[in-house]
Structure formats: structure tokens, C-alpha cells
C-alpha positions in Angstrom: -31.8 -15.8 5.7 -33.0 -15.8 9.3 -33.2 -12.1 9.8 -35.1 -12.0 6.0 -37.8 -14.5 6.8 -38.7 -12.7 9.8 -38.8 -9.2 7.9 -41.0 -10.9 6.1 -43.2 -12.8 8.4 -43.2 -9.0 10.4 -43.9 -7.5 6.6 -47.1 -9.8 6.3 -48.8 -9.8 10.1 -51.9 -8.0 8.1 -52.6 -11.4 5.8 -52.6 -14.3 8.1 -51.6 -17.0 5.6 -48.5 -15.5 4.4 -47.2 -15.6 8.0 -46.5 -19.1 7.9 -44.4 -19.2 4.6 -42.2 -16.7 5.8 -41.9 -18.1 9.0 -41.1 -21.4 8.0 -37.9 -19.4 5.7 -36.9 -18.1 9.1 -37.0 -21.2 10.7 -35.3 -23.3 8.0 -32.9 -20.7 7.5 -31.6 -20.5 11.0 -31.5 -24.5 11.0 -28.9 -24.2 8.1 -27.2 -21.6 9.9 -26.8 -24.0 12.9 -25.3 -27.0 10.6 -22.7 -25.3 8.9 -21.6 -23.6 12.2 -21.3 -27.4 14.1 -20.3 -29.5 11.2 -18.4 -27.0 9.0 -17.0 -23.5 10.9 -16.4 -24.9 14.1 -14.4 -27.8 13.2 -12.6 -25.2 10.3 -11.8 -22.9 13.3 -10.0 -25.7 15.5 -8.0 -26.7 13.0 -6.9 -23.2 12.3 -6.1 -22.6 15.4 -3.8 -25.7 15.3 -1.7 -24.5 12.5 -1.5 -21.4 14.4 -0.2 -22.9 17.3 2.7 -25.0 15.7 3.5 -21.5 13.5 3.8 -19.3 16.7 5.9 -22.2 18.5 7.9 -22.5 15.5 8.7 -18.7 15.0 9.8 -18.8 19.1 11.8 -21.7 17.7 13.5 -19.7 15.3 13.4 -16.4 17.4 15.6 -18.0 20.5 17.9 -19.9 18.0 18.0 -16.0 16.2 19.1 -14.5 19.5 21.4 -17.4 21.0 23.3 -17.2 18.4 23.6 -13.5 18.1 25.0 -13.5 21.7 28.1 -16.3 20.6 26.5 -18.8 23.1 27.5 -22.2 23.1 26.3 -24.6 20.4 25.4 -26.8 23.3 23.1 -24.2 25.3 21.4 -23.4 22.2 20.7 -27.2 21.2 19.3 -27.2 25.2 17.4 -23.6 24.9 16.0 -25.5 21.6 15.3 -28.5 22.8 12.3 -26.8 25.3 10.4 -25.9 22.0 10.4 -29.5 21.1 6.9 -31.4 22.5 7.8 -34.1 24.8 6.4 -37.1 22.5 8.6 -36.4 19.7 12.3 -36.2 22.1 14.1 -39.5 21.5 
């Protein structure tokens, strides 16, 4: 929208009163742009980042379990090689 108004506005320097119109698109347009990004994308994008978090600590999770008990190691090694995945405000 931005980069139309302006294409525009540059399309229409030779009559002075259609610079404004397009302008204003330009303006308006980069405005919007600005609104979704704070209110909508940027909020979307840390939550997504989130989930992605808690899925790549999960997969570890499952990856050292995987491999600790591939190697025959104690149930009570693995439970304590587990238990560093697990955040410290949900140990009991």
C-alpha cells in the first residue's frame, strides 16, 4: 500500500492536486502497516516463539530419555538426567 501511494504520488508530480490524494494513500497505508505489526504480528511472533521453545525442550526431553535408555543406565540416573529438563517452578 505504502510503496503504491508513493508510485503514485511520484506518477502525478506534473498535476499538483493529485499529489495529495496519493500521498495521503501512502501515509494511511504505512499507518496500517504499523498497527498490525505492534498489535497483531509482533505479539503472534512471541507466542510462536514460546511454543517453540517448550517443543525444542521437550524433544531434548525425549532425546536424553531416548539415549539413557539405549545405554542400560539406571532408572534412577535417567529420572535425574530428566529431571534438569523440568523448569524449576513446576519440581515439587
Amino acid at each position: 500500500g505504502t510503496l503504491l501511494g508513493l508510485i503514485q504520488m511520484l506518477g502525478s508530480l506534473d498535476n499538483p492536486s493529485a499529489v495529495g490524494p496519493a500521498m495521503a494513500v501512502a501515509l494511511v497505508t504505512t499507518l496500517y502497516g504499523a498497527i498490525c505489526a505492534n498489535m497483531l504480528f509482533l505479539p503472534l511472533a512471541g507466542k510462536l516463539r514460546q511454543k517453540r521453545n517448550i517443543e525444542v525442550r521437550e524433544k531434548a526431553l525425549l532425546v536424553e530419555g531416548i539415549i539413557s535408555l539405549g545405554k542400560q543406565e539406571s532408572p534412577i540416573i535417567v529420572e535425574q538426567k530428566l529431571q534438569t529438563f523440568v523448569p524449576l517452578a513446576n519440581v515439587a
